[in-house]
C-alpha positions as CSV (number, residue, x, y, z in Angstrom):
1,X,0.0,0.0,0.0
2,X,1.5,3.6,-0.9
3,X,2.3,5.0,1.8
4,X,1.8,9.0,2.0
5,X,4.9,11.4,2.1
6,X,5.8,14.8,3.6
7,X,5.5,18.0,1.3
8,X,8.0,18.8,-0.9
9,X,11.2,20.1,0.5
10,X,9.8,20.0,4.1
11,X,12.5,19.5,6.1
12,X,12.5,15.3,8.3
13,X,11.0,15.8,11.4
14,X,11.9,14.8,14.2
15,X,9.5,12.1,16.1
16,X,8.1,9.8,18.1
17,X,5.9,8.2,15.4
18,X,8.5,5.3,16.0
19,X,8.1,4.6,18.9
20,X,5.0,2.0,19.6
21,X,4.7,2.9,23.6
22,X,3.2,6.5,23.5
23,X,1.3,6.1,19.8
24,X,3.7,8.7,18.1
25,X,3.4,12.8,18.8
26,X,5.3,14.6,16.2
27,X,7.3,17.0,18.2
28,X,8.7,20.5,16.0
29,X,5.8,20.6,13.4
30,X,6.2,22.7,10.6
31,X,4.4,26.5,9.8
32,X,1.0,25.3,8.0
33,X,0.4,27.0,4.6
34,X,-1.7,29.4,4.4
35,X,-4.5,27.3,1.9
36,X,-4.4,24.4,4.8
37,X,-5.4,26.7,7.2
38,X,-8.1,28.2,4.9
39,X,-9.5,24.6,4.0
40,X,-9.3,23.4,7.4
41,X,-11.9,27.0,8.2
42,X,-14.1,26.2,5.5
43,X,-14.7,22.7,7.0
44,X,-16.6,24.3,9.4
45,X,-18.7,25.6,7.8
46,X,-20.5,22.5,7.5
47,X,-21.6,22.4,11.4
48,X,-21.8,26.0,11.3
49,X,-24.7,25.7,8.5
50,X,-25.8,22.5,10.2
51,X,-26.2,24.5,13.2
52,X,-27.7,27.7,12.3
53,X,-30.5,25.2,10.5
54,X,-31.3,23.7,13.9
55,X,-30.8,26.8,16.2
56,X,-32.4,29.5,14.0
57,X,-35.2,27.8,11.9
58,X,-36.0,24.2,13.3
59,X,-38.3,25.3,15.8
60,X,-40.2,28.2,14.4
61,X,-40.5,25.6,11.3
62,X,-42.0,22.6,13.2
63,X,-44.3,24.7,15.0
64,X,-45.3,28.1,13.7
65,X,-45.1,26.5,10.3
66,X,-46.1,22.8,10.4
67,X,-48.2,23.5,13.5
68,X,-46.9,21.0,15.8
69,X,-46.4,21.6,19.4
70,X,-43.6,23.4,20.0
71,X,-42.6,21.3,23.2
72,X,-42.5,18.1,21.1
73,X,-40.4,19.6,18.9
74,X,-38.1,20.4,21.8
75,X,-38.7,17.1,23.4
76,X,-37.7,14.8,20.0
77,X,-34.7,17.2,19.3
78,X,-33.6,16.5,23.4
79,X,-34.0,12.8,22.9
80,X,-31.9,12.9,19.6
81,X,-29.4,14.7,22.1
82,X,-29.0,11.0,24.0
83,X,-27.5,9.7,21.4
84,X,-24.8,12.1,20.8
85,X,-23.9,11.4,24.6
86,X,-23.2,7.9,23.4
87,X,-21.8,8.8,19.4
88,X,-19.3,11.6,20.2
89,X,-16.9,9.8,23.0
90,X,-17.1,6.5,20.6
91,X,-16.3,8.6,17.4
92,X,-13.7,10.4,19.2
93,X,-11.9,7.3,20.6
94,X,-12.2,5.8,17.5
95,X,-10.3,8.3,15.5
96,X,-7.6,8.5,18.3
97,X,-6.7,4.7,17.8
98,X,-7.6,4.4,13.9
99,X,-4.7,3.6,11.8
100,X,-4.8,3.6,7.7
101,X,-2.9,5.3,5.2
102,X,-5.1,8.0,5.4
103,X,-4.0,8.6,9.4
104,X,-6.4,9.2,12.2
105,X,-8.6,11.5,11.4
106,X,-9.8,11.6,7.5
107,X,-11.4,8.6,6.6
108,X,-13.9,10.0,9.1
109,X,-14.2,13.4,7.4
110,X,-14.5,11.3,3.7
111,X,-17.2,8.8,5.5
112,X,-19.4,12.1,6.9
113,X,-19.7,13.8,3.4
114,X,-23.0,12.0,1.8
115,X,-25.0,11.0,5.1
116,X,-24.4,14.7,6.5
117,X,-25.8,16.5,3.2
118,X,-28.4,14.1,2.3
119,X,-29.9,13.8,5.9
120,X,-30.0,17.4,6.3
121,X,-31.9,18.0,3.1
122,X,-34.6,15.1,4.2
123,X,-35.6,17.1,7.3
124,X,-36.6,20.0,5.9
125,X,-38.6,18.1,3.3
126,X,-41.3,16.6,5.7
127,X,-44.3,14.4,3.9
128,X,-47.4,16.0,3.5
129,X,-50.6,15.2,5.6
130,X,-49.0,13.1,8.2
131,X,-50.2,13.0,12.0
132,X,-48.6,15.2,14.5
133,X,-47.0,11.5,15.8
134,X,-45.7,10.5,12.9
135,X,-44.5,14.0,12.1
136,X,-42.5,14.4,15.5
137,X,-41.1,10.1,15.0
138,X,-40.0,11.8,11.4
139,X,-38.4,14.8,13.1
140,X,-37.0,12.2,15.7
141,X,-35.4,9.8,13.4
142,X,-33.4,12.5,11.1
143,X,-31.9,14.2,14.0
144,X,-30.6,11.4,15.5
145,X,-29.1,10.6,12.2
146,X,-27.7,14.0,11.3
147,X,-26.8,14.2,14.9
148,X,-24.4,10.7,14.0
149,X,-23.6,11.7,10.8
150,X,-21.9,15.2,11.5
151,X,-20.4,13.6,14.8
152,X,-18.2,11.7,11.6
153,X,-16.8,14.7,10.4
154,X,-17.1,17.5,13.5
155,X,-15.3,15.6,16.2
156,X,-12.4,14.5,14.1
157,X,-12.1,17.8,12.2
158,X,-12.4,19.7,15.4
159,X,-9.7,17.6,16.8
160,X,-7.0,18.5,14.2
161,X,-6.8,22.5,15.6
162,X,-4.6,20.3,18.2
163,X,-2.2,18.3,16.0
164,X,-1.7,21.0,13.3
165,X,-0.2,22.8,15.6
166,X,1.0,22.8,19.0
167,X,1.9,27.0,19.7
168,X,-0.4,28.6,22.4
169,X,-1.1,31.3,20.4
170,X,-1.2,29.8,16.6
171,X,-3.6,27.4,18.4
172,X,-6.2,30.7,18.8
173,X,-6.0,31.8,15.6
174,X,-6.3,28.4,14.0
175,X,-9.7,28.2,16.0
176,X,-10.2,31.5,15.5
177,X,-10.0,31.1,11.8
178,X,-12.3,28.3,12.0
179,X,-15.3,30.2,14.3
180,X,-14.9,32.8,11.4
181,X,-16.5,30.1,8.7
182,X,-18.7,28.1,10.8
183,X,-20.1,31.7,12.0
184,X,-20.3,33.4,8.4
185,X,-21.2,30.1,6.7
186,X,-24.3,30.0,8.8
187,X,-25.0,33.3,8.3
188,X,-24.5,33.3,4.8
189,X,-27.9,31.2,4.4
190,X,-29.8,33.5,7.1
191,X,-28.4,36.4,4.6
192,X,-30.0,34.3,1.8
193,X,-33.0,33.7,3.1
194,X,-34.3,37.1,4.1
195,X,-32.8,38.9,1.4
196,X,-33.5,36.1,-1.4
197,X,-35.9,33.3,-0.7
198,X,-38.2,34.5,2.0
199,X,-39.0,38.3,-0.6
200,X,-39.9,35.6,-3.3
201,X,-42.7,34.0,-1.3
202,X,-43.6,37.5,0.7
203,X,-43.5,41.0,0.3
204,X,-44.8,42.3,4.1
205,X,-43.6,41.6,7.0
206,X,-41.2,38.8,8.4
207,X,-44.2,37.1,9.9
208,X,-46.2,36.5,6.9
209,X,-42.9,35.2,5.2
210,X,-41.9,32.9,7.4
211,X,-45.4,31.0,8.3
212,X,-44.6,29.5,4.5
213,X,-43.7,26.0,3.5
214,X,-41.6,26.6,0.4
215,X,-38.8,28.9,1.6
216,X,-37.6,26.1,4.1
217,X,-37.5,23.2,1.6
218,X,-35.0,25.9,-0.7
219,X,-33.2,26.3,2.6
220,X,-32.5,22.4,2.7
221,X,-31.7,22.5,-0.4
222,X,-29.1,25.3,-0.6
223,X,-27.5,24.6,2.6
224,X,-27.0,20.6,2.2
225,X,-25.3,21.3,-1.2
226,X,-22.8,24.0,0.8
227,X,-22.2,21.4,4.1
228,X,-21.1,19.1,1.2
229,X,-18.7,21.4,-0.9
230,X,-16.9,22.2,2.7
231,X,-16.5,18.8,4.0
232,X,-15.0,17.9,1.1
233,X,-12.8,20.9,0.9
234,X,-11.9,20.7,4.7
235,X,-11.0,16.5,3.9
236,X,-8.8,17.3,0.9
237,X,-7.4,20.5,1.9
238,X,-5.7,19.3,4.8
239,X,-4.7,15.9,3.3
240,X,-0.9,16.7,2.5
241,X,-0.6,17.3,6.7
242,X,-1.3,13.8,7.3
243,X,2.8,12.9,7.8
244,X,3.1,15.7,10.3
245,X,-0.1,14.3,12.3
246,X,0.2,12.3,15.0
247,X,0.1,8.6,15.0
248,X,-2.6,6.0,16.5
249,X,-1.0,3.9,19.2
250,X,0.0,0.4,18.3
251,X,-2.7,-2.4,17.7
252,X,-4.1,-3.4,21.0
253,X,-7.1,-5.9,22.0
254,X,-9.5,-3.1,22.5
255,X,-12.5,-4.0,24.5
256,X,-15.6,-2.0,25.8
257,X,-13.9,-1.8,29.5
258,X,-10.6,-0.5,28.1
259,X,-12.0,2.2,26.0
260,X,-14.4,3.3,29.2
261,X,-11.6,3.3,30.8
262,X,-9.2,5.3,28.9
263,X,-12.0,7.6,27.8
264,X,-12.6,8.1,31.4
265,X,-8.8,8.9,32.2
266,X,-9.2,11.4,29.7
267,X,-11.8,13.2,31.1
268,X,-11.2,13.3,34.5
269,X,-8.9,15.9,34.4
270,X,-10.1,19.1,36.8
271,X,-9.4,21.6,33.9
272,X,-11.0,19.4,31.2
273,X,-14.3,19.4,33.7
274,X,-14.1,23.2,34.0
275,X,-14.0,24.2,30.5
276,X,-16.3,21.0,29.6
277,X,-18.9,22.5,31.6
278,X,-18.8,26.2,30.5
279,X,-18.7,25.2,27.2
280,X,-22.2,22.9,28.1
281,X,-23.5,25.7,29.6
282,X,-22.8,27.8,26.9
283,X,-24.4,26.2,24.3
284,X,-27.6,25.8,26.2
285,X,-27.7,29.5,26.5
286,X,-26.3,30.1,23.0
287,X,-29.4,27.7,22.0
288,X,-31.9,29.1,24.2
289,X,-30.8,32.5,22.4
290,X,-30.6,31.1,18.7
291,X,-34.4,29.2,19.4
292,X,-36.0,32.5,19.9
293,X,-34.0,34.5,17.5
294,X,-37.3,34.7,15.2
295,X,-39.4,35.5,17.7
296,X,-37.6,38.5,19.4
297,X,-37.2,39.9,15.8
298,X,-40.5,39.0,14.3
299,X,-42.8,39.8,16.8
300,X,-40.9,41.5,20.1
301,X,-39.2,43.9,17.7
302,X,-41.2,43.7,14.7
303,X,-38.5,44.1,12.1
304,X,-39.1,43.8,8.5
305,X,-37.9,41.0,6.6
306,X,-35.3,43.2,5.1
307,X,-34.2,44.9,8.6
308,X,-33.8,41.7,9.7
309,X,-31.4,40.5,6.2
310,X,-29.1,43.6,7.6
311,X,-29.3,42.5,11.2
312,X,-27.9,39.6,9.7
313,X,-25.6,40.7,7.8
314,X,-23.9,42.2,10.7
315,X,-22.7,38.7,12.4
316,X,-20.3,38.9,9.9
317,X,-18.8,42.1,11.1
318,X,-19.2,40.1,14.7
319,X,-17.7,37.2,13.3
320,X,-14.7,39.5,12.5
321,X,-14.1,41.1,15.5
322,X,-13.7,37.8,17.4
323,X,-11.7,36.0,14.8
324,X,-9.2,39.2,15.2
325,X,-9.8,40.2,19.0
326,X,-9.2,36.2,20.5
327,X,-5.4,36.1,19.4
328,X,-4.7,39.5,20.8
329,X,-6.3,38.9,23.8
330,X,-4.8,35.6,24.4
331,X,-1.3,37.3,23.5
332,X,-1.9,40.2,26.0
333,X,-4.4,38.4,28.7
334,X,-4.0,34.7,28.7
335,X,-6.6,32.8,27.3
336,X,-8.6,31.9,30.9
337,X,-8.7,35.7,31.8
338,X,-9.3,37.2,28.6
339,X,-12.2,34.4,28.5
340,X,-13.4,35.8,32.2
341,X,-13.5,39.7,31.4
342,X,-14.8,39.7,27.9
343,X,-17.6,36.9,28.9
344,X,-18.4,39.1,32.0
345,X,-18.7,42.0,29.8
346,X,-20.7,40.6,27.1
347,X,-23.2,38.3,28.9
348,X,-24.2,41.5,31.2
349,X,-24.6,43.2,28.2
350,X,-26.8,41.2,26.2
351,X,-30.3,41.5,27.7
352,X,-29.7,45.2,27.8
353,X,-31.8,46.2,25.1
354,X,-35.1,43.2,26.1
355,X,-34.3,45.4,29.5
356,X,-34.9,48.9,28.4
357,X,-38.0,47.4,26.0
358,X,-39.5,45.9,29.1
359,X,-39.2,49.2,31.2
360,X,-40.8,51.0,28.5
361,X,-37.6,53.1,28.0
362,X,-37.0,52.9,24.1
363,X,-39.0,54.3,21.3
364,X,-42.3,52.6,19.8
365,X,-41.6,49.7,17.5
366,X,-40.4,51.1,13.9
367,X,-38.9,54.0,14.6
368,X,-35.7,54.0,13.2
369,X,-33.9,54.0,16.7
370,X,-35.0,50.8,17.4
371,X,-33.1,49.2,14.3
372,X,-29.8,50.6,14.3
373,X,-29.4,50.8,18.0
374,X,-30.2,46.6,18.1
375,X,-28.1,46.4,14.7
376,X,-24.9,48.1,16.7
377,X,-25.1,46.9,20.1
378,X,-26.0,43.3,18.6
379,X,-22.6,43.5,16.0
380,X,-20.5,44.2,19.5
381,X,-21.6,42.1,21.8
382,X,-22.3,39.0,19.4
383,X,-18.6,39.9,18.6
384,X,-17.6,39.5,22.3
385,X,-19.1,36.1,22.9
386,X,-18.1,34.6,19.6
387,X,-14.6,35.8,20.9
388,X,-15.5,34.4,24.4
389,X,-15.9,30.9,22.5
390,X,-13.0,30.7,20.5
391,X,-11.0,31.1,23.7
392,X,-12.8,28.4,25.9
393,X,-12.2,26.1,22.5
394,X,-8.4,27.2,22.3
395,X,-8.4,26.1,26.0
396,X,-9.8,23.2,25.8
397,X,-6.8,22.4,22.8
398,X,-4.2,22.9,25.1
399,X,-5.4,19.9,27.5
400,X,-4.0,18.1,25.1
401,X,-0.5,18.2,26.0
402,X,-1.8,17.6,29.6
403,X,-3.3,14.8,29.0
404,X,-0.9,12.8,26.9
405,X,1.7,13.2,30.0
406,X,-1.1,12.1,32.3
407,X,-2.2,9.4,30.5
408,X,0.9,8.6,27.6
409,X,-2.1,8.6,24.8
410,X,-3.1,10.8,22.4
411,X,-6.7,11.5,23.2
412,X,-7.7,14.4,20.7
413,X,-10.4,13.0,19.2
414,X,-11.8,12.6,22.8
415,X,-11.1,16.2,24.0
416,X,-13.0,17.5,20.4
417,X,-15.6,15.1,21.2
418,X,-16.4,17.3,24.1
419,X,-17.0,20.2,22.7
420,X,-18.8,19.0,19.7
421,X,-21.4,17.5,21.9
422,X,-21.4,20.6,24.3
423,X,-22.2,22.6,21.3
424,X,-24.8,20.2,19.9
425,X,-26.8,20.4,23.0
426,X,-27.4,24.0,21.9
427,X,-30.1,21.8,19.6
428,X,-31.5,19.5,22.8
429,X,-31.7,21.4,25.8
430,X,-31.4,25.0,24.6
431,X,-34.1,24.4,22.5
432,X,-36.4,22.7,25.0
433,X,-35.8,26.0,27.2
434,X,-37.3,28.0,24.3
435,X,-39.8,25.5,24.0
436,X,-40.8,25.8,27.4
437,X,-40.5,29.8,27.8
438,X,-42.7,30.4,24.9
439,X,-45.1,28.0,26.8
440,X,-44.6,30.1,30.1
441,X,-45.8,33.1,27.8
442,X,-48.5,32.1,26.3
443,X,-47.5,32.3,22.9
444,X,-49.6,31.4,20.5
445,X,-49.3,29.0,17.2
446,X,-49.7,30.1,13.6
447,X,-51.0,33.4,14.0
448,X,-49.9,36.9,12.6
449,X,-47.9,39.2,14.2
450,X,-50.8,41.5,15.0
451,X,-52.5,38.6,16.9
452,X,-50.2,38.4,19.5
453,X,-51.4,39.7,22.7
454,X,-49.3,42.3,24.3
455,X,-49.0,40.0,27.5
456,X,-47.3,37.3,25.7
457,X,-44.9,39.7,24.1
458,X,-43.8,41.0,27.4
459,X,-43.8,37.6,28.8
460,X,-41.8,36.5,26.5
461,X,-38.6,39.3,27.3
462,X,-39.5,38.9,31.1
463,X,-39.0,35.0,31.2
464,X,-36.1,35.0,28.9
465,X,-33.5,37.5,30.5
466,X,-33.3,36.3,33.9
467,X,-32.7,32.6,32.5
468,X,-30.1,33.2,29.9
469,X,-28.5,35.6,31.9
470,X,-28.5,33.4,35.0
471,X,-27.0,30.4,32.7
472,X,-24.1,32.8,31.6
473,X,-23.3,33.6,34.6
474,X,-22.9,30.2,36.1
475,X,-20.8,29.2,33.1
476,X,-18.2,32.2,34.4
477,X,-17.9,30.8,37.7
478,X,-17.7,27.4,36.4
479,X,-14.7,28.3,34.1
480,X,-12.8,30.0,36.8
481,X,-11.6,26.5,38.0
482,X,-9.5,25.9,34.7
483,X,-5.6,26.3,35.5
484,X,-3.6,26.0,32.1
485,X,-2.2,28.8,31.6
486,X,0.7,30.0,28.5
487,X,3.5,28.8,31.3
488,X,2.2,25.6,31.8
489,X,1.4,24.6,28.6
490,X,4.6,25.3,27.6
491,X,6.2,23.2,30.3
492,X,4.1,20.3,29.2
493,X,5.4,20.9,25.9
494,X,8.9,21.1,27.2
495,X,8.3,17.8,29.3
496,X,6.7,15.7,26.3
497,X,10.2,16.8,24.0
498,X,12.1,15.3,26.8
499,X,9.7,11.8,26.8
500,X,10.4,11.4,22.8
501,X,14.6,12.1,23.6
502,X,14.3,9.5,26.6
503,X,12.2,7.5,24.0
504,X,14.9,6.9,21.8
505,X,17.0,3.7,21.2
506,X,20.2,5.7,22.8
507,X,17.9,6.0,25.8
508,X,17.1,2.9,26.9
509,X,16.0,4.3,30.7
510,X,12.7,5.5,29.9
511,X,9.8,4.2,31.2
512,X,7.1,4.4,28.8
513,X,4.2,3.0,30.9
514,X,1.2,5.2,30.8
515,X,1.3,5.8,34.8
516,X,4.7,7.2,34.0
517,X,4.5,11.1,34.9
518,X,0.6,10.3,36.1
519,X,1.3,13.4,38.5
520,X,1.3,16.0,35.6
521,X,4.7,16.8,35.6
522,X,6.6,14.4,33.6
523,X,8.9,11.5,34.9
524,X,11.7,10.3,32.0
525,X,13.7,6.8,34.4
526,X,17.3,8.4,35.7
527,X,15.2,12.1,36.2
């Protein structure tokens, strides 16, 4: 079988892909090219799309639209959310210990392409007359197999932020780099939608637009064609790293007790909990926030369908500022503490305008105020807690190292599978919040904007601020018990070189045991 081969005139690296006892980190890898780390972006655009599907329109589409009640929606789309508790650790340590010519990582992103793209067009092209039952077993069944499906291609890709490079701060603007996509690629079809395919089907307000089949079956159809293009770009992009990634372990009789209990070595490390939760915690908030997007602009704001295309249009400016501000502030602050301030900042911040709304303190409902002073303060503060993410994902990165001398494995399909799930709860239990706040309010189904009692509006704001807000806040005290910081991870660095020199032949001392250095510090025999 051919074996791959390291870039052209790329210098031999040194390694410990030789050595069968620690599964092979490559230590010194070289600067990545500027179109890998473009391709390796654009992959993410395929769970950004995938996500601004399920966070934006799923809800609103199965309910308002279909008429099915709303907290079935939320209840099928939580259920789906078991199974990704099960799929993400197993597709995680899967990738870690999968050995082909293709390395670890990419026969899982080539395996994802089809399932993802055709799955996701199927659920937002329901059958006609069906029961409400049978509509929410419908709704059930594709989740969980989108939910599986991208799991094939998120975890994995996710995971490679880690091995294409192992700098504290490249690691941020790697991640950075790929927030930017999976942000803008999202947006890109709500930016489609209300400036394309919702004026084709509607000419008055967002309401009326929305409460339509049509435009959601052109969404599915758009956006599975786009998740496919950037899977495949992402896979083939970020082929010619495969020498420089790191290597599965050697061959071992894997059974279901050893991978629970190597999976739960993994995890158990106090940081890895800290930013595990946050980002959890996140996500549910992020959901809950995503889940009632429509609502807040549609019928608390009342925004046109074109006001809303801008408002839209302005997470890409937000995209930008935290694809630029996270590597500065992880330069200047440290990653923990720039995560701490800006998230303190920005989750304070966000309810301010439902706040003033509520009190009666802005202008009536189309005045002009009301649109540009949402459009600016949204485009700052949605920067701030995109920037607030990328950090808590560049944190999570750097447990790598960490683990690996805890543990002697490579685990970073186990660490990305992590944070894939935390952000796919966003679907499960952020959405069941919604679900269950609109209930709170009284919102009604299927009816115009004018038919919206007054009471319901205001319930809506009143029951939504204190609960997102009181999530984001717990997610900042949670986070505060991470403890990597730059130093650290640069010792760990520092003590994994001096494992692969101790490794070598001329070094026949070393003990390469996995409880070797199991107190975090590194322990190379004659030390």
């Amino acid at each position: 079988m051919q074996k791959l081969v390291p870039e052209a005139g790329a210098q031999e690296l040194p390694s410990r892909n030789d050595n069968p006892s620690l599964g092979g980190s490559v230590v010194g890898k070289p600067k990545l090219p500027f179109g890998t780390r473009i391709s390796y972006g654009i992959g993410h655009m395929a769970f950004g799309i995938k996500s601004n599907g399920f966070d934006y329109y799923l809800l609103a589409y199965y309910s308002q639209v279909l008429g099915l009640d709303a907290r079935l929606v939320g209840m099928a789309l939580l259920i789906s959310l078991v199974f990704d508790a099960v799929s993400d650790p197993i597709v995680g340590y899967w990738s870690d210990n999968t050995e082909s010519r293709w390395g670890r990582r990419h026969p899982f992103l080539f395996a994802s392409a089809i399932p993802v793209s055709l799955s996701f067009l199927l659920v937002w092209s329901p059958p006609e007359g069906w029961s409400e039952l049978a509509m929410v077993g419908y709704l059930l069944v594709l989740s969980i197999i989108i939910r599986t499906a991208i799991s094939f291609f998120e975890t994995p890709n996710v995971a490679l932020a880690t091995e294409l490079t192992e700098d504290y701060t490249e690691r941020s603007k790697l991640i950075s780099l790929g927030h930017f996509f999976a942000w803008s690629g999202g947006n890109l079809m709500n930016v489609a939608m209300f400036f394309v395919v919702f004026p084709m089907f509607a000419s008055a307000a967002m309401s009326e637009a929305v409460s339509l089949r049509k435009p959601y079956e052109i969404y599915g159809m758009l956006a599975s064609a786009l998740i496919l293009v950037a899977i495949l770009i992402a896979a083939f992009g970020t082929q010619s790293r495969i020498p420089y990634l790191n290597q599965a372990p050697p061959k071992r009789n894997i059974t279901l007790r050893l991978i629970s209990k190597e999976i739960f070595e993994t995890l158990s490390n106090r940081a890895f909990l800290a930013v595990f939760l946050a980002a959890i915690l996140g996500a549910v908030a992020l959901g809950l926030k995503a889940s009632l997007h429509f609502y807040f602009v549609s019928y608390f704001w009342e925004f046109t369908a074109s006001e809303t295309g801008y408002l839209s249009l302005g997470i890409f400016v937000s995209a930008a500022i935290g694809f630029a501000l996270a590597p500065v502030a992880t330069r200047h602050l440290g990653k923990k503490r720039a995560a701490i301030i800006l998230g303190m900042v920005a989750f304070l911040a966000h309810p301010i305008p439902i706040c003033l709304r509520l009190l009666d303190l802005l202008p009536p409902n189309g005045d002009p105020f009301i649109f540009w002073f949402n459009l600016i303060f949204g485009i700052v503060d949605l920067g701030l807690i995109i920037c607030f993410n990328i950090l808590v994902a560049s944190m999570l990165a750097d447990l790598a190292e960490q683990s690996e001398l805890e543990t002697g494995r490579r685990s970073e399909g186990v660490l990305a599978a992590s944070i894939t799930f935390a952000k796919k709860s966003v679907q499960g239990l952020g959405i069941l919040i919604a679900s269950f706040v609109l209930y709170l309010a009284s919102f009604p189904r299927q009816v115009d904007a004018s038919a919206v009692p007054d009471e319901a509006i205001w319930s809506l704001g009143a029951y939504y601020v204190p609960i997102v807000t009181g999530i984001y806040l717990v997610m900042l005290a949670v986070l505060m018990n991470y403890n990597i910081s730059r130093e650290s991870h640069e010792e760990n660095l520092r003590e994994l070189k001096m494992r692969a020199a101790a490794s070598s032949p001329e070094s026949p001392k070393y003990d390469a045991h996995p409880d070797a250095g199991s107190d975090g510090k590194g322990a190379a025999a004659g030390k």
